[in-house]
C-alpha positions as YAML, in Angstrom:
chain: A
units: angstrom
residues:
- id: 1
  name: UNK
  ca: [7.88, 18.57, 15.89]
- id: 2
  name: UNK
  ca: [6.41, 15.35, 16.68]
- id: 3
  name: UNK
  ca: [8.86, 13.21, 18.23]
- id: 4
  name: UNK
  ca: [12.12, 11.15, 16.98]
- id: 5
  name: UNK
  ca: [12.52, 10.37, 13.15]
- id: 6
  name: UNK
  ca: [10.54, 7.08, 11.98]
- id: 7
  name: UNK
  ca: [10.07, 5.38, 8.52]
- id: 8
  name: UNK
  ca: [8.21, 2.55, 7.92]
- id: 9
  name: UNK
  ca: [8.94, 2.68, 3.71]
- id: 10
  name: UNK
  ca: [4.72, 2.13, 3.61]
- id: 11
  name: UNK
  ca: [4.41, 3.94, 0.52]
- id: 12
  name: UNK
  ca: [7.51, 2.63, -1.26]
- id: 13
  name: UNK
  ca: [6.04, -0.87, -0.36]
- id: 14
  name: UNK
  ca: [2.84, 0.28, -2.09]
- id: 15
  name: UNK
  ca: [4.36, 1.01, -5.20]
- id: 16
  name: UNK
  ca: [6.81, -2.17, -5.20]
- id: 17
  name: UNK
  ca: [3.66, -4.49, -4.39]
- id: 18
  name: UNK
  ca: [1.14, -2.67, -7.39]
- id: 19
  name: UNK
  ca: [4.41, -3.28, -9.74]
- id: 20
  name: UNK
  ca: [4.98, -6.96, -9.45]
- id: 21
  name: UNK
  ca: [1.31, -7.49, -9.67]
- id: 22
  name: UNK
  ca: [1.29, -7.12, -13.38]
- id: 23
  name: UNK
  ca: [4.90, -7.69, -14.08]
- id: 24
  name: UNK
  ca: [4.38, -11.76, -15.58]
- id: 25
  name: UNK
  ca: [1.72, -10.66, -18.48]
- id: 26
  name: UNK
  ca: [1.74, -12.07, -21.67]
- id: 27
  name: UNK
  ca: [0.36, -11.84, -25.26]
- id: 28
  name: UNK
  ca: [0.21, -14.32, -28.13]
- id: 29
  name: UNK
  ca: [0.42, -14.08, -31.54]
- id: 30
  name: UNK
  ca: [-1.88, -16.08, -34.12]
- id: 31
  name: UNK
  ca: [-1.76, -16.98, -37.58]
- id: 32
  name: UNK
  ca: [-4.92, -17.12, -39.74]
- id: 33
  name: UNK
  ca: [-5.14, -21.05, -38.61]
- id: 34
  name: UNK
  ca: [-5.15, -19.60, -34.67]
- id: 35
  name: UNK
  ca: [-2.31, -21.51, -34.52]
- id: 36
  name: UNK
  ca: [-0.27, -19.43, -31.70]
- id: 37
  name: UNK
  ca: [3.31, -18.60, -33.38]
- id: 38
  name: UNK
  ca: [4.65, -16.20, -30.88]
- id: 39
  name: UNK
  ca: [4.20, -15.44, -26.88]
- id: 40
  name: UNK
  ca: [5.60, -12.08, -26.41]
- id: 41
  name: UNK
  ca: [5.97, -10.65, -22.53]
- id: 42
  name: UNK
  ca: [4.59, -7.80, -22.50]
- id: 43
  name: UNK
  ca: [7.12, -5.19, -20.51]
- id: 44
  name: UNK
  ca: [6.67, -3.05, -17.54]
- id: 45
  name: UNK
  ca: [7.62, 0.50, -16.58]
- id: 46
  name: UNK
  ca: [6.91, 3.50, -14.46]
- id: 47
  name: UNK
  ca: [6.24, 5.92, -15.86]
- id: 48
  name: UNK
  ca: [3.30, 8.71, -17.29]
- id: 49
  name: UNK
  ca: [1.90, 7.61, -20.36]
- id: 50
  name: UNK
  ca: [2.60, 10.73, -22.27]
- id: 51
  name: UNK
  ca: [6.38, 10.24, -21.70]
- id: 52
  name: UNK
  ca: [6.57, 7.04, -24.14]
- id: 53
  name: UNK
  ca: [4.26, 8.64, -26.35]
- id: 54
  name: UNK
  ca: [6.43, 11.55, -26.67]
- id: 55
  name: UNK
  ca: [8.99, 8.73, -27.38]
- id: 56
  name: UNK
  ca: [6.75, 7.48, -29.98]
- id: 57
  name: UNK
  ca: [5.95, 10.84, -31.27]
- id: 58
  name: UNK
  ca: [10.03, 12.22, -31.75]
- id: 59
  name: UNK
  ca: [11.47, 8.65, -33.49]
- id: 60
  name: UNK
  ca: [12.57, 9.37, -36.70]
- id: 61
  name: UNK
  ca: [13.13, 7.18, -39.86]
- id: 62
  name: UNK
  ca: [16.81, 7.31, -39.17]
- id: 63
  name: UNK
  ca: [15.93, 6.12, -35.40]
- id: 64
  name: UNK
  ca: [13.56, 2.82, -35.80]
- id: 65
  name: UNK
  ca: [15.79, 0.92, -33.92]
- id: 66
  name: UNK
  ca: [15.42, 3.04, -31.16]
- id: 67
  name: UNK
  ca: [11.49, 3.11, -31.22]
- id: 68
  name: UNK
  ca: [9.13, 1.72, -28.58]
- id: 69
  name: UNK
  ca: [8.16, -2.05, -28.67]
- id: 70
  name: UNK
  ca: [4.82, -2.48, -28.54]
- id: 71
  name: UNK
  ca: [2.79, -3.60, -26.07]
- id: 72
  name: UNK
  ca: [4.12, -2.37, -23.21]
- id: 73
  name: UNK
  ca: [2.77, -1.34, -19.89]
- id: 74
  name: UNK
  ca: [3.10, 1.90, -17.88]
- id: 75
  name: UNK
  ca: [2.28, 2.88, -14.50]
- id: 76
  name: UNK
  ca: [2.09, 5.82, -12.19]
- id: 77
  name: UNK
  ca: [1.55, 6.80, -8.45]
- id: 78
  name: UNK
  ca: [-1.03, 9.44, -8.37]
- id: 79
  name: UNK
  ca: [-1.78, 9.95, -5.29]
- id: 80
  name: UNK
  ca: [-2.74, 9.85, -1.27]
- id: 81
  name: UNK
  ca: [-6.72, 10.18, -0.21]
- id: 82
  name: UNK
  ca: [-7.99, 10.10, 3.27]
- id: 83
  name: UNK
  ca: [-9.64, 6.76, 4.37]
- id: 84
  name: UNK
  ca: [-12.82, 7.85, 6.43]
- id: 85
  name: UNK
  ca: [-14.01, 4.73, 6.84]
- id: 86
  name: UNK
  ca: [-11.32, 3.28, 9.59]
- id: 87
  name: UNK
  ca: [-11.26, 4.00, 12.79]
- id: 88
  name: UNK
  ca: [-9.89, 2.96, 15.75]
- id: 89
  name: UNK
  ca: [-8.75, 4.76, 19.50]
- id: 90
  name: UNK
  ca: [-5.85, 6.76, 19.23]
- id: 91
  name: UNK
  ca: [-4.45, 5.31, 22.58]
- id: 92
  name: UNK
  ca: [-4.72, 2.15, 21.14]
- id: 93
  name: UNK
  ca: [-1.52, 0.05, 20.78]
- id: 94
  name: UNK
  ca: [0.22, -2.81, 19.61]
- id: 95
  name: UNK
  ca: [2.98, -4.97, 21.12]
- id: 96
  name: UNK
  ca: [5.13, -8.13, 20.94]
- id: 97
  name: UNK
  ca: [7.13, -9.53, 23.04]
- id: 98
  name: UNK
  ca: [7.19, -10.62, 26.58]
- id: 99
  name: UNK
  ca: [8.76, -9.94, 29.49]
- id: 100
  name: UNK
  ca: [10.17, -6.69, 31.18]
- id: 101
  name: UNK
  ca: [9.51, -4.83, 28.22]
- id: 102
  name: UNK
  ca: [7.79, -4.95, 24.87]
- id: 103
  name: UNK
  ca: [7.83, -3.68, 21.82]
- id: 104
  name: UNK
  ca: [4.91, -1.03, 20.96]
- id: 105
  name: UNK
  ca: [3.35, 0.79, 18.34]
- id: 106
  name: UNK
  ca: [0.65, 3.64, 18.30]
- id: 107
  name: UNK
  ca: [-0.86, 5.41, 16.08]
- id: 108
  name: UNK
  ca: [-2.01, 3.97, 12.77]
- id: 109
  name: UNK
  ca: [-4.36, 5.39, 10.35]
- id: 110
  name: UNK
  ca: [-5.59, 4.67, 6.82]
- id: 111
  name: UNK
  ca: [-4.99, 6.10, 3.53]
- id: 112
  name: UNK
  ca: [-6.28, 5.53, -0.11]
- id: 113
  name: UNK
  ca: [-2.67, 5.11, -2.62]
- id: 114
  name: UNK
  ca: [-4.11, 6.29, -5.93]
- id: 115
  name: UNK
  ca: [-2.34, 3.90, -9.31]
- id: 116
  name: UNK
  ca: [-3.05, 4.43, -13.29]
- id: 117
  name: UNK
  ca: [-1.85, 1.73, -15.36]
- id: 118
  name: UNK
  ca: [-1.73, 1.99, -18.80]
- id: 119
  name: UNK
  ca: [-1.73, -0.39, -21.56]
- id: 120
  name: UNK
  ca: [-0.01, 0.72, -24.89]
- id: 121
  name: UNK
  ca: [-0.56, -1.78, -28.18]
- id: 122
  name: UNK
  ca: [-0.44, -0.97, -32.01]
- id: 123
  name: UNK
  ca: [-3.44, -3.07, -32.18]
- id: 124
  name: UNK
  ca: [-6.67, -4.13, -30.85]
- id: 125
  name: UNK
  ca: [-6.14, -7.82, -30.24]
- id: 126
  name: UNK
  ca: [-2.76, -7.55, -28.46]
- id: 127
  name: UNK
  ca: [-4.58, -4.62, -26.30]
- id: 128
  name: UNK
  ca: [-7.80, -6.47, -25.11]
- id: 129
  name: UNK
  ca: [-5.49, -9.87, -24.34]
- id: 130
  name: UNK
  ca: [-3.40, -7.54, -21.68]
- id: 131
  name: UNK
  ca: [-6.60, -6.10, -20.06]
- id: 132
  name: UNK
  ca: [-9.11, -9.36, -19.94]
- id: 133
  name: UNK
  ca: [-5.48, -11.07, -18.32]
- id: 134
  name: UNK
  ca: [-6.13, -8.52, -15.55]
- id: 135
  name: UNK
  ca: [-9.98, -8.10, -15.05]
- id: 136
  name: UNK
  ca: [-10.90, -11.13, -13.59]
- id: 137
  name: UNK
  ca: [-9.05, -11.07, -10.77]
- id: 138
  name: UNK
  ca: [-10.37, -7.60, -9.44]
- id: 139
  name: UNK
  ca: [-14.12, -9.26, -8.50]
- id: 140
  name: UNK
  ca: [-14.86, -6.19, -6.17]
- id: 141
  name: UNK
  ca: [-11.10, -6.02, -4.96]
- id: 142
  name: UNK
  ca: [-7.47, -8.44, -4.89]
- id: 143
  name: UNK
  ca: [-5.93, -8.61, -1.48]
- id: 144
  name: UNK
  ca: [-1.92, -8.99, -1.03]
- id: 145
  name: UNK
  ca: [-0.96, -10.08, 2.56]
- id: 146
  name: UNK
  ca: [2.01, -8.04, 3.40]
- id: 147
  name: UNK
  ca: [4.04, -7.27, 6.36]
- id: 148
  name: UNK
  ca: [3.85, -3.70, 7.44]
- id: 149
  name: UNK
  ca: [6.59, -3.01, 9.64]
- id: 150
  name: UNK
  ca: [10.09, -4.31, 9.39]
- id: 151
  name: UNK
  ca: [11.35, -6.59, 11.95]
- id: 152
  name: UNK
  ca: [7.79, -7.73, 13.22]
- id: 153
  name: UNK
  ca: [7.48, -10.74, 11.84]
- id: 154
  name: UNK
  ca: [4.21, -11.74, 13.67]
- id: 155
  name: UNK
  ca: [2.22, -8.33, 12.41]
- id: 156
  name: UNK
  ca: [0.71, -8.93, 8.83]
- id: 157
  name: UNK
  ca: [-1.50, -7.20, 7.08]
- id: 158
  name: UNK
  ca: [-4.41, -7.60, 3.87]
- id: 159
  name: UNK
  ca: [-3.87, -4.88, 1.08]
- id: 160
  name: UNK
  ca: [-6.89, -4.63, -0.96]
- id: 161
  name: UNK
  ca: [-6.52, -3.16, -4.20]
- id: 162
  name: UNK
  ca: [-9.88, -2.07, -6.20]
- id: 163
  name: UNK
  ca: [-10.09, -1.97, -10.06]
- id: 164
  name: UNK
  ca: [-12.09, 1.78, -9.99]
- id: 165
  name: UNK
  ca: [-12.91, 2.03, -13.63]
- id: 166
  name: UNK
  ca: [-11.03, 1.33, -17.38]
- id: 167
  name: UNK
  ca: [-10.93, 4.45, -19.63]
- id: 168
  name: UNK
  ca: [-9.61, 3.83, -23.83]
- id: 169
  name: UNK
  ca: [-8.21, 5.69, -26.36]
- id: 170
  name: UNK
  ca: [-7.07, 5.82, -29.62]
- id: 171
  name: UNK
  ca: [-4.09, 7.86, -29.95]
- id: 172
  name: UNK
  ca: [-3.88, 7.85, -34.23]
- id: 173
  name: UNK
  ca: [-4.13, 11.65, -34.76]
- id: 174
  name: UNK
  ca: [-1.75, 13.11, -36.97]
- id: 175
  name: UNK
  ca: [-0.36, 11.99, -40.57]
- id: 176
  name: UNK
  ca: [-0.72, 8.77, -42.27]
- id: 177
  name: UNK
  ca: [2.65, 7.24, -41.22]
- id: 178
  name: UNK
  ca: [2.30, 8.14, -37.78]
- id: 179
  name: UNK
  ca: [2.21, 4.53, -35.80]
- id: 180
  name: UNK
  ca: [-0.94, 3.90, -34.06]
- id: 181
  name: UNK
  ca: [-1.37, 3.56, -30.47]
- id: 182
  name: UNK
  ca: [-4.22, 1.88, -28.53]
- id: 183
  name: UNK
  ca: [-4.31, 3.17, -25.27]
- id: 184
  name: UNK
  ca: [-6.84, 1.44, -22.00]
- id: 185
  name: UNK
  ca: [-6.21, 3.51, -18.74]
- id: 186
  name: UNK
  ca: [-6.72, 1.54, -15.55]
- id: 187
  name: UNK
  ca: [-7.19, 3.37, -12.47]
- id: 188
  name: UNK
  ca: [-6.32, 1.10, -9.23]
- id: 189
  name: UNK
  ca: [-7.19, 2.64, -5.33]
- id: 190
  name: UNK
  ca: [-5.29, 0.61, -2.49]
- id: 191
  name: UNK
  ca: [-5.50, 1.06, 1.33]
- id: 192
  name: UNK
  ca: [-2.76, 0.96, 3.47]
- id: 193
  name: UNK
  ca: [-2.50, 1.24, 7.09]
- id: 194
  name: UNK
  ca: [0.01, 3.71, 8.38]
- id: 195
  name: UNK
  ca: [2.01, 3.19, 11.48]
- id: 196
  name: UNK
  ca: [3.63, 5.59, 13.76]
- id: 197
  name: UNK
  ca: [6.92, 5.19, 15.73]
- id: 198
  name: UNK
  ca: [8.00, 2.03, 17.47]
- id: 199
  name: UNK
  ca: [9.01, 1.89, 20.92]
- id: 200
  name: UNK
  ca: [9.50, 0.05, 24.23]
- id: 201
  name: UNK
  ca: [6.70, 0.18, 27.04]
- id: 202
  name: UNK
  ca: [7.60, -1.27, 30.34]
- id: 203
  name: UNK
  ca: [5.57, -3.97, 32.04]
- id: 204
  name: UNK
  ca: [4.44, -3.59, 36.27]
- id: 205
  name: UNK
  ca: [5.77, -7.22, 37.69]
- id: 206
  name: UNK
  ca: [5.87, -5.45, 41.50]
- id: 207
  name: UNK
  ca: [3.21, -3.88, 43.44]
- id: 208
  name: UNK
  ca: [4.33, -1.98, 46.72]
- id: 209
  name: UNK
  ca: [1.00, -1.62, 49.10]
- id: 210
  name: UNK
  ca: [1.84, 0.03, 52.16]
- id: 211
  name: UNK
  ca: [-1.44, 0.50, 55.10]
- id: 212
  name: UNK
  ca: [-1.50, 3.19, 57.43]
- id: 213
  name: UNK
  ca: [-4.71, 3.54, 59.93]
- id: 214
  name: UNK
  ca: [-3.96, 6.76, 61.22]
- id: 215
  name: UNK
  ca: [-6.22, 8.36, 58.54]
- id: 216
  name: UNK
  ca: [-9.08, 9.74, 61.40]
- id: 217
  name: UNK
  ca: [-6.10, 10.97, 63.32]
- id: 218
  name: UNK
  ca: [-4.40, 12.68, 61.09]
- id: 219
  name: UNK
  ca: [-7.53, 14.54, 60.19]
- id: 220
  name: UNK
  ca: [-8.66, 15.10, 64.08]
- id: 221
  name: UNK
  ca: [-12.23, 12.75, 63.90]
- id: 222
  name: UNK
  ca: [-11.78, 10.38, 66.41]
- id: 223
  name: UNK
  ca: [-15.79, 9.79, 66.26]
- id: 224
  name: UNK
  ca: [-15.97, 7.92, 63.06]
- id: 225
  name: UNK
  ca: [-14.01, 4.51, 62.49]
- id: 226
  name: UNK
  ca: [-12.19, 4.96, 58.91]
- id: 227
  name: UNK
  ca: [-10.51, 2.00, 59.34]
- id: 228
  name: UNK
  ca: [-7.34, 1.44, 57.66]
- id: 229
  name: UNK
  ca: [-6.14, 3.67, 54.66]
- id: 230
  name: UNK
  ca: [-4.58, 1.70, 52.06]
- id: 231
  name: UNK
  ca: [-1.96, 3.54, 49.57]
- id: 232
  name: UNK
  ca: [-0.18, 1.56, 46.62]
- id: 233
  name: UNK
  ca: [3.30, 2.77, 44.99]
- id: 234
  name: UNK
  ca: [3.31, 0.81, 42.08]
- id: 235
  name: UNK
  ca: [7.06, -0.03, 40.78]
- id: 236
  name: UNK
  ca: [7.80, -0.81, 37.26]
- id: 237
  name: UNK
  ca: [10.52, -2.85, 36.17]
...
């Protein structure tokens, strides 16, 4: 309806970049000296957090091989909000390039990508390592430097990511041999810029002027001086 097929991947790069963020996380484990014994890396998936708690939920006694490590990470794409607060022309465009012709692109808007990330641990300690890893570096928002659109090498871009709130629960309802799960609930907003299709735009390198002074003639005044008439053809190439 609009024009020729176009794909940037902007979403898919949205995801991939909110991923690796918190893919290097660690926890350690203490004795009663604090003496760290252990470092643990703490694994990453996407995927809801009720889908490895129904994992939790269905391992039998016959299965504990099978069962969930804990902690692990989980993360989720939630959704696309409107950005309000960009603007810009809609005949504005950008190029590269020089010469005859450059390369163009119109159209770009901005949208809010939506994340949860949620922490699972069997206990506190292990739980509040994860998230204070991850706090500090949200001081109103972290910015990843990114670039947009394949094959311009030249156009980059800032992604800021915003740490909206952290949520906790404490998922230990049911019988006494159910395992425990300690659950914090990060909710993440990033904005991303949208581009439309790329093209080609030609460049004017030749302007035809041609003058005529029969202008008065043509229009039958001979008592006023018009002068000449100047008309341009302009001729891209």
């Amino acid at each position: 309806m609009f024009g020729d097929h176009f794909y940037h991947s902007t979403i898919r790069k949205g995801v991939a970049i909110f991923g690796t963020l918190f893919n290097n996380i660690t926890v350690v484990r203490r004795n009663g000296s604090d003496e760290a014994i252990n470092q643990i890396k703490v694994p990453l998936a996407y995927g809801s957090k009720q889908k490895f708690l129904n994992r939790i939920d269905t391992v039998g006694d016959d299965q504990k091989s099978m069962a969930l490590k804990l902690p692990r990470m989980a993360f989720t794409f939630n959704g696309i909000e409107f950005d309000p607060t960009f603007k810009m022309n809609k005949m504005a465009t950008l190029t590269k390039g020089t010469g005859s012709a450059r390369d163009t692109i119109k159209l770009q808007t901005s949208y809010m990508l939506n994340f949860e990330l949620n922490i699972m641990a069997k206990n506190q300690d292990d739980a509040l390592q994860i998230v204070e890893q991850i706090m500090p570096y949200f001081h109103n928002e972290y910015s990843v430097t990114i670039k947009p659109v394949d094959g311009w090498t030249d156009l980059k871009e800032d992604i800021p990511i915003k740490l909206e709130g952290i949520t906790m629960s404490d998922e230990n309802e049911g019988a006494a041999t159910d395992r425990r799960v300690l659950v914090y609930t990060l909710d993440f907003s990033m904005k991303m810029k949208f581009y439309g299709p790329t093209g080609t735009q030609g460049v004017i390198t030749t302007i035809g002027i041609e003058f005529r002074d029969d202008f008065a003639s043509a229009h039958n005044d001979t008592d006023t001086d018009y002068g000449t008439w100047p008309l341009a053809n302009l001729i891209i190439t």
